[in-house]
N, C-alpha and C positions, 0 to 999 in steps of 0.2 A: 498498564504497567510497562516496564522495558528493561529491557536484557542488556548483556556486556557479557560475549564469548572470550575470552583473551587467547589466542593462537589458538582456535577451533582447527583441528585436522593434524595439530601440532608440526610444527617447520615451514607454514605457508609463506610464500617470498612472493614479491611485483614479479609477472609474468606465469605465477600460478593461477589456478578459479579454487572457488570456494564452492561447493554444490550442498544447498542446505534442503533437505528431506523435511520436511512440516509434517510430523506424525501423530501428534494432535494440538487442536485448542478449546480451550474451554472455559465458557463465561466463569467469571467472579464473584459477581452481584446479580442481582435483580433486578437493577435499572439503569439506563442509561440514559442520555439527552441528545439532543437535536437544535442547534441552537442559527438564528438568520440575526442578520444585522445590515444597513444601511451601506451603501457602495460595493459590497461585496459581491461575489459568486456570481453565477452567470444571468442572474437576475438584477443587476444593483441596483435599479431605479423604480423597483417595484414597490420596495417596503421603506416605511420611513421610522423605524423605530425597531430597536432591538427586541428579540423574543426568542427566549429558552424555555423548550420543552423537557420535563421529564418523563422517560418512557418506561413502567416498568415491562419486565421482560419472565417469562416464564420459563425458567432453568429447566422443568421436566420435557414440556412441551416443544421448548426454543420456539417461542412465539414472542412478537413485540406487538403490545396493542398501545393506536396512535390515542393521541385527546378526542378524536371523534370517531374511534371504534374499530377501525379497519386495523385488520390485524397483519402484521411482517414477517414473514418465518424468516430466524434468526439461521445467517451464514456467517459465524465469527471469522475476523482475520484480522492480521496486521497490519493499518497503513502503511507503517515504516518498516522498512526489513532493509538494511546493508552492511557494509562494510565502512573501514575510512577510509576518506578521501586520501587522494596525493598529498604528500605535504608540501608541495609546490604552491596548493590553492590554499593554503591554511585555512582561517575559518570560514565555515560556508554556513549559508541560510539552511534549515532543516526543510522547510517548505517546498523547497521545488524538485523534484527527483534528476538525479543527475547517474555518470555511467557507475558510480560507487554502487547504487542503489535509493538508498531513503525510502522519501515520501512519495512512494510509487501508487496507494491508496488503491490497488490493485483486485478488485472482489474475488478474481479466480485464485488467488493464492489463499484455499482454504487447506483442513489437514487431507491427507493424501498429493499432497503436489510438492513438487520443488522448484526451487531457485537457484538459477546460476551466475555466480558476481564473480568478478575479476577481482586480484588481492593486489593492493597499491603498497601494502606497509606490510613489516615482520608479521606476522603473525593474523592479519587481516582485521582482527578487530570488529564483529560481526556484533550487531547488536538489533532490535527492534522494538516496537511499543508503537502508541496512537492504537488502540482497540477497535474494532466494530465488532458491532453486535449483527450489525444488516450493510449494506449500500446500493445501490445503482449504477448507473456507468457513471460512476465522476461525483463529485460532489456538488451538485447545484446551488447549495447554500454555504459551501465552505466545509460542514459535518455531515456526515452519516450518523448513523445512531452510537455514539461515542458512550465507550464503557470499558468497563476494566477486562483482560484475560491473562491465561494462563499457557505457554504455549511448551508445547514438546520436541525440539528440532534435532535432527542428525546431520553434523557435519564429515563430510568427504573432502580429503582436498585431493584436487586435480594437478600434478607436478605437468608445470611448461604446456599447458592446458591453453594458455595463451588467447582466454575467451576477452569478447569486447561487449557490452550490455546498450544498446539502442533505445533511444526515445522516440517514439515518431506518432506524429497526429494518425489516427486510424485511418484507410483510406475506404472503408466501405460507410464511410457515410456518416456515423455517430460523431456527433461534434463533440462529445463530452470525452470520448475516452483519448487514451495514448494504448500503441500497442509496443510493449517491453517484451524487447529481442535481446536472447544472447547470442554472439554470432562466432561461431567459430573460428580458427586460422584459416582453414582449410574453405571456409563463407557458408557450412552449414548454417542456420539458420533454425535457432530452438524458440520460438512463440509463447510468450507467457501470460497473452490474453491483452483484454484491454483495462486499461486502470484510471488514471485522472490527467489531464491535461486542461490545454487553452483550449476554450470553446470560440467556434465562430459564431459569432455575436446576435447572428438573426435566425440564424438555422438553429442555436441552440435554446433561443426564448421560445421559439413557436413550439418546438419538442418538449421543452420541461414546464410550460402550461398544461 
């Protein structure tokens, strides 16, 4: 599912941060999917025909068992968690995570963590959705085990907080992730783990076989 805060922190203006607390999430259903298709993901010349899996998922346990048995302990979270963009860029693609936030596909932002976004518009406009039930570093196939939640979040605003949110390929090696920095005025530097990005093309086949 997916949210829409409207002035979460009440008064937030361009040049504030939004600090959002994730105090819990919580599956919806009992199943979710997994779905590959042709050109895609960091594999694209592997499969020549579409296939959607459904997975269910055990709400007491949080376990996901695959079509061939192995089972996934279930780490819900949101791929998309942001704000709006500037309205300079008017409309932008949801898919690629930019300094607003988005589609960050992020696994470490489970409940107990937070997020720090920069506010572009009145009132920041905070919204999230894209479910996982599980993922890995990145999405190899385009999804994780996609499904519905339910999330609990606390908004802070930061007055002249003047934070700026970074995207950068990981540098220890993982070709699948991005590591999402919010950095502060002053060049602190807050680490939000690593989440989804471009893979490098031969390093990332040999890893996700």
């Amino acid at each position: 599912g997916a949210g829409l805060a409207e002035d979460p922190g009440v008064g937030g203006q361009p040049g504030d941060a939004l600090e959002v607390d994730i105090e819990a999430i919580d599956l919806r259903q009992a199943w979710g999917y997994n779905a590959i298709r042709p050109l895609s993901g960091a594999l694209p010349g592997e499969f020549d025909e579409v296939r959607i899996v459904h997975i269910p998922l055990d709400l007491e346990k949080k376990i996901g068992t695959l079509s061939w048995g192995a089972e996934i302990p279930l780490k819900p979270f949101f791929g998309v968690m942001g704000v709006a963009p500037p309205p300079a860029w008017g409309m932008c693609s949801s898919i690629q995570p930019r300094p607003c936030g988005g589609n960050l596909d992020n696994k470490e932002l489970v409940a107990g963590t937070k997020l720090i976004l920069p506010v572009f518009v009145p009132g920041a406009n905070f919204s999230c959705g894209d479910g996982h039930g599980a993922q890995g570093d990145g999405e190899v196939c385009v999804t994780a085990i996609e499904t519905a939640l339910t999330g609990t979040f606390r908004f802070t605003l930061k007055k002249g907080m003047n934070v700026s949110l970074t995207i950068n390929p990981l540098k220890n090696g993982d070709p699948g992730g991005l590591l999402v920095q919010a950095v502060l005025e002053d060049g602190t530097t807050l680490g939000n783990g690593p989440g989804r990005g471009p893979a490098a093309p031969a390093a990332a086949k040999g890893k996700s076989k």
